[in-house]
N, C-alpha and C positions, 0 to 999 in steps of 0.2 A: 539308920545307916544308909539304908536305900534313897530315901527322901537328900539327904546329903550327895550321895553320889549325882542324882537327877540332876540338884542344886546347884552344885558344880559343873557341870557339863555344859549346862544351858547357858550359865555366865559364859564358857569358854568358847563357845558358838556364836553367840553374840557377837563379841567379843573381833571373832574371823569374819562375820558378816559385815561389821561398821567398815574393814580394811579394805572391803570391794570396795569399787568406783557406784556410785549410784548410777544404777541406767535411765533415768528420769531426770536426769543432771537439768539445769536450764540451759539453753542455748546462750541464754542471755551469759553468764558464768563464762562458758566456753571464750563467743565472743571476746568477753573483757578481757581475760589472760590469753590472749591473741595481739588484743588493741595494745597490750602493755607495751610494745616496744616501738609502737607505731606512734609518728605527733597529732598531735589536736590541731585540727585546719581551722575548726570554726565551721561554718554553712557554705563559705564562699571558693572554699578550698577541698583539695583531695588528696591524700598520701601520693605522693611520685609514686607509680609501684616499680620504679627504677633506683631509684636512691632512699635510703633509710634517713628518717628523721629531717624530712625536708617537704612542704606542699606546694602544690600547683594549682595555682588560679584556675578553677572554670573556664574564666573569660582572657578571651587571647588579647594579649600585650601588658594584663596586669600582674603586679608585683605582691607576694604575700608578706606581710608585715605580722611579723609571728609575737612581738608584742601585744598588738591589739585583735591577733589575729584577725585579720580583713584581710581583703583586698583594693589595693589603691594602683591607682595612674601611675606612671614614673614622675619625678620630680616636673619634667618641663611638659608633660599633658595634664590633663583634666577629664572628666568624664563626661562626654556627648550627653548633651541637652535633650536631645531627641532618644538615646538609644543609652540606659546609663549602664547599660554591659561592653561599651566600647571606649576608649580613648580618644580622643583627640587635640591637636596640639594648644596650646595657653598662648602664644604666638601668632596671629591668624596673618600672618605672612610666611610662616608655615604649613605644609602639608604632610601628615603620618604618611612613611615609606616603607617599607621593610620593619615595623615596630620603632622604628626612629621618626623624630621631625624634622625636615630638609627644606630647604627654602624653595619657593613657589616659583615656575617658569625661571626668567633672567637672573633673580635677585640671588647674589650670593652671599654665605654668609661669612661676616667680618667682624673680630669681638664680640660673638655672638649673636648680633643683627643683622637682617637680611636687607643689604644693601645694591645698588644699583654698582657694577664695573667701573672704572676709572674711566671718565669720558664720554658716560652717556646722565639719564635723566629717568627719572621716573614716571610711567605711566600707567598706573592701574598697578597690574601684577606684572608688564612687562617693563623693561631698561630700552629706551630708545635713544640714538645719539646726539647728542646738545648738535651738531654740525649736523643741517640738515642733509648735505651729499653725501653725508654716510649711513652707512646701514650695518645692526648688529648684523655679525655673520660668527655662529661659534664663541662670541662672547669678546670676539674683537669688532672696531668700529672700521667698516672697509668701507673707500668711497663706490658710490652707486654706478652700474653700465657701464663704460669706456671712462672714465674718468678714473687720473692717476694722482696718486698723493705725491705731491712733492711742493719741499718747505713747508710739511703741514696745512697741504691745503689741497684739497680737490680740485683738478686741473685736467684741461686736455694735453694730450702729447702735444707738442711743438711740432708745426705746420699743419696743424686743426684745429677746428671753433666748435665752442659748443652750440648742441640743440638740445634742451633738456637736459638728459642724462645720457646722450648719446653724444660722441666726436666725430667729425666729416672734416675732408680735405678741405683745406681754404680753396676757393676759386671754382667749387663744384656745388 
C-alpha cells in the first residue's frame, strides 16, 4: 500500500514538473516563435522594423521582390558595373537624382527620351541653338549681346550696325 502511495505521487509530480516552461529552453525556439509573424527578406533584405510584413533593401534605391526574394534596380535602372550595390540608370542620357532618372544638362525628356528643346541641336550632353546669334538661356533660344529678334531673326535695332555681337550707332 505504501509502495502504491510512493507510485502515485511521483507520477503526479512529474506530471506538474513537464507543465513548467524549461529553463534551458533554446534561444533558437524562442527566436522562431518571435520570427512567426515577421516576413522572410532573403540575405538582401531586412524586416522594416516600422511596418509588419514588408522588407527593406540594404542597398539604397533597390526594390524588394518578395517573390524571389532579392533585391532588384527599379524597372528603368540597372546595377552599376563598378559598385553592384547601387543603381544606375539603363538610359545613359540619364542621370539617377533623388532615386529617380532625369535627363542630363539641356536634354529634356519627351515620350520618354531625352531630347534636345524646340529650336536648338545637339551637342554632347548639351542642346545648342541651330541659329548661331542665339544662345540657350533657361532653355529658351535668346539672340546673343545687343542683338534683337525681330521677324525671327537676330538684328540690330534700327539706326545701328552690327560689330560681332554687339550694335553701334551708324556714323560712329
Amino acid at each position: 500500500m505504501l509502495l502504491k502511495h510512493f507510485l502515485l505521487g511521483s507520477l503526479l509530480a512529474l506530471g506538474s514538473v513537464t507543465a513548467l516552461p524549461n529553463p534551458e529552453a533554446d534561444l533558437n525556439d524562442v527566436e522562431a516563435r518571435n520570427n512567426h509573424h515577421r516576413p522572410r527578406c532573403g540575405e538582401e533584405a531586412d524586416p522594416d522594423p516600422m511596418g509588419k510584413h514588408k522588407c527593406i533593401c540594404k542597398d539604397d534605391g533597390k526594390e524588394f521582390d518578395p517573390k524571389h526574394m532579392i533585391c532588384r534596380c527599379p524597372k528603368d535602372q540597372m546595377e552599376d558595373h563598378q559598385d553592384r550595390h547601387k543603381c544606375v540608370c539603363k538610359d545613359q542620357d540619364k542621370v539617377l537624382m533623388s532615386g529617380e532618372c532625369k535627363c542630363k544638362g539641356d536634354l529634356e525628356s519627351r515620350h520618354g527620351k531625352c531630347k534636345c528643346p524646340q529650336g536648338t541641336r545637339r551637342h554632347g550632353d548639351k542642346c545648342i541653338c541651330k541659329d548661331q546669334d542665339r544662345e540657350l538661356i533657361m532653355g529658351v533660344c535668346k539672340c546673343k549681346g545687343d542683338l534683337e529678334s525681330r521677324h525671327g531673326k537676330c538684328k540690330c535695332p534700327q539706326g545701328t550696325r552690327r560689330h560681332g555681337y554687339k550694335c553701334k550707332r551708324q556714323g560712329h
